[in-house]
N, C-alpha and C positions, 0 to 999 in steps of 0.2 A: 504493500500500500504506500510506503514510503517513496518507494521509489517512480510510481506511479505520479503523486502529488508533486513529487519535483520536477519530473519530466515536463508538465503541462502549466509550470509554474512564471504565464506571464511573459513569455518570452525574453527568458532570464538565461535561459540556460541551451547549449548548444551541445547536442546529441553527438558523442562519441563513436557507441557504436565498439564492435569486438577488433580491437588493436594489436599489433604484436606486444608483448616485453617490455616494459622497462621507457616506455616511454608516451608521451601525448602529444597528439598533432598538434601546430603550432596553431596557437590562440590569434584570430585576428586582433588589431586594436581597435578596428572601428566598433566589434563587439563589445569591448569593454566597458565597464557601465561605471568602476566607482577608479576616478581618477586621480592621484595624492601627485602632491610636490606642483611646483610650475617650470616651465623650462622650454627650451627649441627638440630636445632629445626626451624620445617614449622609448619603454620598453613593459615588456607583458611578463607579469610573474602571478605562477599557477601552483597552488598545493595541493596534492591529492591524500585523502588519507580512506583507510581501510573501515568500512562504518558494518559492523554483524550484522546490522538490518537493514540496510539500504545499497550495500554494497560499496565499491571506490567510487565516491563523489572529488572530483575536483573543484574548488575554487578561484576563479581569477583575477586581477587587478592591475588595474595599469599604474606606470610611473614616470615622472615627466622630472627633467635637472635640466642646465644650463653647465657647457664646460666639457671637461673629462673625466676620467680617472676614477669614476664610482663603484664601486664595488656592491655585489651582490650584498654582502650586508648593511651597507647604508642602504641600500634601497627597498630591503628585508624591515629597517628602524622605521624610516618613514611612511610604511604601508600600515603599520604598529602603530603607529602614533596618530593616522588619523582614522583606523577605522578599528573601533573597541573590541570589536569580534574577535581581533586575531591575537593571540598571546604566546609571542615568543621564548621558549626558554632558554637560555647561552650563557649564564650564571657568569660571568663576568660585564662590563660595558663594549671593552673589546674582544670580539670571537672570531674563533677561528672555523668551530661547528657549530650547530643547532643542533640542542640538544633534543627540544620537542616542538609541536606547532599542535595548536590546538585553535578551532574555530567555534564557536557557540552564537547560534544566531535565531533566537525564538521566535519570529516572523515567518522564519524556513523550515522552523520544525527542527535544527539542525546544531548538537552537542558534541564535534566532533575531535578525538583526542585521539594523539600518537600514540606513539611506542620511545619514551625515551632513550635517547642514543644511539639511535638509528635512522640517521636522515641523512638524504645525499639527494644529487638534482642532477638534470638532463639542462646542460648550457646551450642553445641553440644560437649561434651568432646569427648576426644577419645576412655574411655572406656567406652562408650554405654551410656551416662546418659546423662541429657537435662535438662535445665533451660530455663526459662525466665526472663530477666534482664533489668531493665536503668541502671545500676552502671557501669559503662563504667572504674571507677580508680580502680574498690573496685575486678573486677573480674578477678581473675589470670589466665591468658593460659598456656597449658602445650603444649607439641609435638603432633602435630595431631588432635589438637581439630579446630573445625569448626564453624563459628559466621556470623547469618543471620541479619542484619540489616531489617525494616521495619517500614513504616508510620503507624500509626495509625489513625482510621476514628475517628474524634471528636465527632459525633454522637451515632457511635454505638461500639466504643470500639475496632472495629475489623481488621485484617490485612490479608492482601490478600497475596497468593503465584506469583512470578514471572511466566507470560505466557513465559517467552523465558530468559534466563541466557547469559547474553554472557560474555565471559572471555577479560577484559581486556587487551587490543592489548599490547604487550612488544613495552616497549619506542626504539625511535632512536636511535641507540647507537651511538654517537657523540662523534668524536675524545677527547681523555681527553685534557685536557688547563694544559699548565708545568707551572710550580713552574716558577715565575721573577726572575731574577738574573741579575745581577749588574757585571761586569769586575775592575777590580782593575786601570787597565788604564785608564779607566772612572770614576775614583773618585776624584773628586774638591779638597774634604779639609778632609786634615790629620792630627792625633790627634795623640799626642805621639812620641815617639824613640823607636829604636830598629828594632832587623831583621828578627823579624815574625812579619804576619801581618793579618788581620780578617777586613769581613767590617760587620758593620751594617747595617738592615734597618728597616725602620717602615714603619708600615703598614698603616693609617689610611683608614677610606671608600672612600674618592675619590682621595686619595695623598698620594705616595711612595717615600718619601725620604731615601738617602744612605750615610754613613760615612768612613771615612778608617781611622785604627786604627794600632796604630805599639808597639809593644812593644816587651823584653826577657824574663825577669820572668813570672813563672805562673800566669795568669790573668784569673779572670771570667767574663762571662757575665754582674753579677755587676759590675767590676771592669771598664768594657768597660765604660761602659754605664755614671758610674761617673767622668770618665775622660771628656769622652764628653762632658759631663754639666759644667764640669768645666771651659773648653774649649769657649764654644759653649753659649754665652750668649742667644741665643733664642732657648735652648733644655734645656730641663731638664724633669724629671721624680717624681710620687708621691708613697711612699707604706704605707699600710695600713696593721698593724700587721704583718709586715714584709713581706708581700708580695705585687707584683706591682698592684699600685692600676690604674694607667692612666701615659698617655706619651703625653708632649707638644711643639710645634714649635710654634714661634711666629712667621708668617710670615711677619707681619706689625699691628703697634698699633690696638687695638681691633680686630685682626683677628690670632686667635689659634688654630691650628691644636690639636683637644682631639677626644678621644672614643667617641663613641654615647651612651646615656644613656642608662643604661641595659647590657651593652657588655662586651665584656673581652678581652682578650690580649691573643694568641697563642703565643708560643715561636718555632720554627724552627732553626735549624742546618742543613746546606746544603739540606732544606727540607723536612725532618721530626723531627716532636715535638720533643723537649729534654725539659733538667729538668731547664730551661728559666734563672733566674736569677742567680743560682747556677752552671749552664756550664760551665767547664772550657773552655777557646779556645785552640784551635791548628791553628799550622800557615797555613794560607789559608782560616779558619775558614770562612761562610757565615752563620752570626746573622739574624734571620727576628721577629722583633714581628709584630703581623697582630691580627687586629680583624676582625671577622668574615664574617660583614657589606663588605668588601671587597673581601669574596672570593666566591667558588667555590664549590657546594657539589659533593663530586665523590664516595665517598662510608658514611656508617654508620655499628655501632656496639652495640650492646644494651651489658652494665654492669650492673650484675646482683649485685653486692656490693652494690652499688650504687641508683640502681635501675630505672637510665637513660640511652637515647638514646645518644650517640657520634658521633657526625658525622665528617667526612674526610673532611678538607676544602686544596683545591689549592686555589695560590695566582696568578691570569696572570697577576695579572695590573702592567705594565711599570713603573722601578723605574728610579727615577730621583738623580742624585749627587748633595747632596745638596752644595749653595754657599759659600766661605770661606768668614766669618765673618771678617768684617773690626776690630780686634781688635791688638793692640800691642805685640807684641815676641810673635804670635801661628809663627811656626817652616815652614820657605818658604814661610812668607809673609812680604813686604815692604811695609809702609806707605810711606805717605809725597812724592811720587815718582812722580806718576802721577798726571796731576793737569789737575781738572773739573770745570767749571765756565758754567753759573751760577746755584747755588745748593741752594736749590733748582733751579730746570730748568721748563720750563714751553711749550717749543716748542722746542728748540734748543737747543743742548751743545757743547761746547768747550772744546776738551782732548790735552793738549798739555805734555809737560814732559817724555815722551816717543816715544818707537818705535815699531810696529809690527800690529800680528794682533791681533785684540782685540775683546772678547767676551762677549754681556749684557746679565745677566742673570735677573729672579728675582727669590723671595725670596724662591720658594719653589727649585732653583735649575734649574727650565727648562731655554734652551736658547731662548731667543728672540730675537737676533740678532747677527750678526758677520761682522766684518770692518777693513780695516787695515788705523793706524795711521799712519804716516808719522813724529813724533815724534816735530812740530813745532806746529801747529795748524788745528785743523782738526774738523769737525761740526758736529753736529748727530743731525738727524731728528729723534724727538719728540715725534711727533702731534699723532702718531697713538699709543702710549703707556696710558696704562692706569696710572692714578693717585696711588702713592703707593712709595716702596724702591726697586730699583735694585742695582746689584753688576756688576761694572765693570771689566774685568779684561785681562791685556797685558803685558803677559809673568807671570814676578811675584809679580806684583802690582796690587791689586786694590783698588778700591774705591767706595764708597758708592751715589748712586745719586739718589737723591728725585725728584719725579714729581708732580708739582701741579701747580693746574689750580685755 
């Protein structure tokens, strides 16, 4: 029955038919239905695995780069990467084998799982010549060449052809996710003088904080970035041979907003990558560094220099203004003004000293509440705040308030 329901499955799939051995006729590309990467060079790569109830189903997909020099396993990565069904296993980042392939696609009916350690493929170049290969890093693709993946029998060495091929359904295309951005009106705490102005943000993976930055002479990105440190006792930044090596917020003792191990730092200009710490700004400038952990894949491009895959990340996740720092002469803040009792607080506070309305923040910037003071004495419930430092603030004062229990 399985294998019936796929056969007539929407004209997905292109009938095989009884094959010799060890291998599958070559896949058109115009069949192809689910496309990854972009580029001037396609090539077609097909996995076949061994299913007890349906028989060898194949599945196909195409791959598109710009360049040379790509190897069946980059283009193995990027097939992976945009379409969720397929799950590579090769137990390192870089591989020499594939250890398993596995597809599961509950639209198809279709759970379908190797035999680890026993995978090898039919290379079909595109000028008529044919290998057999595991070297998945070592074998270069050119335009038009063709790559049959298949199990191999532990017993007798041998690999079956695909009873039925079906091509790859093209993904949903789902509206693209826009680049986060931040309004200048909505920026808490500003750093600097002068009559143009740029904001920063950082990106970490679950926390977007923002800055605004004023200055006249030409400034760069570094330039930004060490003012704010200067500024900003719970920001600062690390480089490494001169380049950025990680970016830190201390939101409260022992808790640091940093990179996640293995990562890196993207630099953005009004959302798209510039040359990160060497940008000059211009006025209006929107800075983002972001690591990747936080974004979004929407396209990819394989450099052939290089000999890596690139991928396009958007940023959506909602950034936050971060809080102005209780510290002495930053430019539009008053100490000493407003007066909190008792601070630590533990259920209740007391803001007297002022008058309006007033906004708690914490540390990463979001609000947690909003109240208007009455400028004598006026109480704030507590009880539902976590333990930690927030930042009060009414009009142009704030103040610092610890909660502990």
């Amino acid at each position: 029955m399985m294998k019936k329901v796929l056969t007539i499955a929407m004209g997905l799939m292109l009938s095989v038919g009884a094959m010799a051995q060890y291998e599958n006729p070559v896949v058109p590309q115009s069949d192809i239905q689910f496309w990854t990467g972009t580029g001037s060079n396609r090539a077609v790569i097909a996995v076949t695995w061994n299913d007890a109830t349906a028989g060898n189903i194949g599945i196909a997909w195409g791959v598109q780069w710009n360049g040379s020099n790509v190897s069946i396993a980059d283009l193995m990565d990027t097939i992976a990467a945009y379409d969720a069904n397929l799950t590579i296993e090769h137990g390192t980042t870089t591989y020499t084998i594939v250890n398993n392939l596995s597809y599961a696609n509950a639209d198809l009916g279709l759970n379908l799982v190797g035999t680890a350690g026993w995978w090898w493929y039919n290379w079909k170049a595109a000028d008529g010549t044919s290998n057999q290969s595991m070297g998945a890093s070592s074998d270069i693709l050119v335009n038009g060449d063709f790559v049959d993946w298949m199990p191999m029998d532990e017993e007798t060495y041998e690999s079956y052809p695909a009873d039925t091929m079906i091509m790859a359904p093209a993904p949903v295309v789902e509206p693209q996710p826009e680049e986060a951005t931040i309004a200048a009106s909505d920026i808490l705490y500003w750093v600097g003088n002068g009559s143009n102005q740029a904001i920063m943000a950082v990106n970490w993976a679950d926390t977007a904080l923002a800055w605004g930055y004023k200055y006249d002479s030409t400034k760069t990105v570094s330039d930004m970035m060490t003012d704010i440190a200067a500024a900003d006792p719970r920001f600062s930044f690390t480089l490494s041979g001169g380049f950025l090596d990680d970016i830190l917020f201390v939101v409260a003792p022992g808790d640091t907003l940093r990179k996640q191990a293995f990562s890196y730092w993207e630099s953005k200009n009004n959302g798209v990558s510039d040359a990160g710490m060497a940008q000059t700004l211009t006025n209006g400038s929107f800075e983002k560094w972001a690591e990747p952990a936080a974004g979004v894949v929407v396209d990819s491009s394989y450099y052939a220099d290089y000999d890596m895959w690139y991928y396009i990340y958007v940023y959506p996740m909602a950034i936050n203004p971060v809080s102005v720092p209780q510290v002495t002469g930053i430019e539009g803040v008053q100490t000493a003004v407003v007066s909190v009792y008792p601070n630590p607080a533990s259920d209740m506070l007391t803001v007297s000293g002022v008058s309006g309305k007033a906004v708690l923040f914490d540390m990463r910037g979001s609000i947690i509440a909003s109240f208007v003071v009455n400028g004598t004495e006026t109480r704030i419930d507590l009880r539902n705040l976590a333990n930690g430092v927030y930042m009060l603030r009414v009009a142009d004062s704030v103040a610092k308030i610890v909660v502990r229990r």
